[in-house]
Residue, then its C-alpha position, 0 to 999 in steps of 0.5 A: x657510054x653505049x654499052x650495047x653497041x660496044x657489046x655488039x660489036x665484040x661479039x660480032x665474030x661469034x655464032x651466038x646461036x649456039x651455046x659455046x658461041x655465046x659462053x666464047x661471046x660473053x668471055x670476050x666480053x669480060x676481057x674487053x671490061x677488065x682492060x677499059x673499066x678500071x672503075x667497078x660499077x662501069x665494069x659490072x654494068x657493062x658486063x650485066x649488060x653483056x649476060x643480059x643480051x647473051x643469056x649468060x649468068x652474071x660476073x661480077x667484080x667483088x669490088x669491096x674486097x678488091x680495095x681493102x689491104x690486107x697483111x695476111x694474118x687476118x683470121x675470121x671463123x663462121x659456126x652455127x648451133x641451134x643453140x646460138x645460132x651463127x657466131x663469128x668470130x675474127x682476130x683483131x685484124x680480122x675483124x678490121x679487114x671485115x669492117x673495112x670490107x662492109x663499109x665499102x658495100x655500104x658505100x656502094x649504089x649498087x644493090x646486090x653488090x655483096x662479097x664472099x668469104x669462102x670455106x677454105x681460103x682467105x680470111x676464113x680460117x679452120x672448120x668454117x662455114x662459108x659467108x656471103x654479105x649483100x647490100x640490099x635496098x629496103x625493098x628487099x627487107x619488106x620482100x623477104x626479111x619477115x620469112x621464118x629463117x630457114x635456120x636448119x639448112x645451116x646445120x650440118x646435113x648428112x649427106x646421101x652416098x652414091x655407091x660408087x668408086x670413083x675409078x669407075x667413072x668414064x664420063x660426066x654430066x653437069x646440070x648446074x649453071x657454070x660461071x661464065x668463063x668456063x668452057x663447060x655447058x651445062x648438060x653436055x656429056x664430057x669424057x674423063x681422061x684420068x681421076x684423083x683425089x682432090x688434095x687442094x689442087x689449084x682447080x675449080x671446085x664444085x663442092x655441096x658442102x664444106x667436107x672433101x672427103x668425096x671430091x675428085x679431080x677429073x681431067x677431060x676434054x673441054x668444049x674448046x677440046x683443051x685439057x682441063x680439070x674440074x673438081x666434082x663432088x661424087x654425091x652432087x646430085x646435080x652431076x651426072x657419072x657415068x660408068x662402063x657399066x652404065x654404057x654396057x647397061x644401055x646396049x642390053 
C-alpha cells in the first residue's frame, strides 16, 4: 500500500502548519489504522509513516503483549541492590506470561519492537520497578552494549523538593514530548481549574518515578478547550507551575 497518499489525504482537512493542527492530523491518522491494519507490523508502519511526515513523536502498538492471554493472577517483581543488581522475580504464571510474551518480540521483523511492563499495573506487582525489554538487531550490540552500564540511575534517587503547596498552583507548563494522542502541546501554558491528590484515578500520569506521594491531579482546559485531567509530579523538573505569586512577582 502507499502509505503516503493514504496519509495525505486523511490529513488534507487540517492546518499542519500549526501544532495542534498536526497532533489533530496524526490522531486521525492513528484512528484510520486501527480500524483498517488489524495486521501489527502494517499498523505501526503506517502510523511511523504518519509521525514522520507530521513531525509527531511515534505510537505504537505493543504487539507482543496484545496476543498473549492472560488469567489475571500472573504476578512479576523488578528490584535492584548494587549488591545483586536487578533481580526479577514472577509466579508460575507470571513467568509463562513473561515467556510467551518475549517469544513473540523475538519472533518479530521489526527492530525496536519492545513492550512495557510498568510500576503499578498489570503484571508488575507491589513496590516495583518499571520494565521495558527491546528486540534489537546485532548492530545495536556492537553500538551500544560495551558502554559501562550506568547501574547507579537505577538505585533509588533522593529527589530535590520544590516548596510549593500545590493549592497555589494556577497554571502549568510542560516542556516534555507528550504522546500523540493528547491534546496538550508542549510548552503552552494551561490554566488550572481544580487540584487533588492523585489516589490512583483513571488519568495519565506523568510520574519521575515509581513514588506518588507528590502527584496531583490537575483539572484544565485543553487545546480543543474540553476539560480534562492530567496527573503531574510537582518535583518534575521538566513542568513548570505557576503560582498567584509568580504572576504578582511579574507586575513589580
Amino acid at each position: 500500500m502507499d502509505y503516503k497518499s493514504v496519509i495525505e489525504n486523511l490529513i488534507s482537512g487540517f492546518d499542519i502548519k500549526s501544532e495542534l493542527g498536526r497532533k489533530k492530523a496524526y490522531t486521525k491518522c492513528i484512528d484510520y489504522a486501527k480500524e483498517n491494519f488489524k495486521a501489527s507490523k502494517e499498523f505501526n508502519s503506517f502510523v511511523a509513516e504518519a509521525a514522520k511526515m507530521l513531525d509527531q513523536m511515534p505510537y505504537r502498538r505493543d504487539v507482543a503483549a496484545e496476543i498473549v492471554s492472560s488469567y489475571g493472577d500472573e504476578k512479576l517483581h523488578l528490584s535492584y541492590s548494587k549488591e545483586t543488581g536487578p533481580v526479577l522475580t514472577g509466579n508460575k504464571s507470571g513467568l509463562s506470561y513473561l515467556s510467551k510474551l518475549i517469544e513473540n518480540l523475538s519472533v518479530s521483523d521489526e527492530p525496536g519492537n519492545h513492550t512495557h511492563f510498568y510500576h503499578g499495573e498489570f503484571p508488575m506487582y507491589g513496590k516495583t520497578f518499571s520494565l521495558t525489554i527491546y528486540l534489537e538487531d546485532d548492530s545495536w550490540f556492537i553500538k551500544h552494549a560495551n558502554k559501562t552500564p550506568e547501574t547507579e540511575q537505577a538505585a533509588p534517587i533522593k529527589r530535590k523538593q520544590r516548596d510549593l503547596n500545590p493549592n497555589t498552583i494556577i497554571a502549568f507548563v510542560i516542556f516534555d514530548n507528550l504522546p500523540p494522542t493528547l491534546p496538550v502541546i508542549k510548552g503552552n501554558i494551561y490554566k488550572v481549574k481544580s487540584c487533588v491528590k492523585y489516589k490512583d484515578q483513571k488519568v495519565w500520569v506523568k510520574g519521575i518515578s515509581d513514588e506518588s506521594d507528590r502527584i496531583y491531579v490537575f483539572e484544565f482546559n485543553d487545546d480543543n478547550g474540553v476539560a480534562s485531567q492530567f496527573a503531574l509530579d510537582i518535583d518534575d523538573p521538566n513542568v513548570l507551575f505557576l503560582t498567584e505569586n509568580d504572576i504578582r512577582k511579574l507586575g513589580q
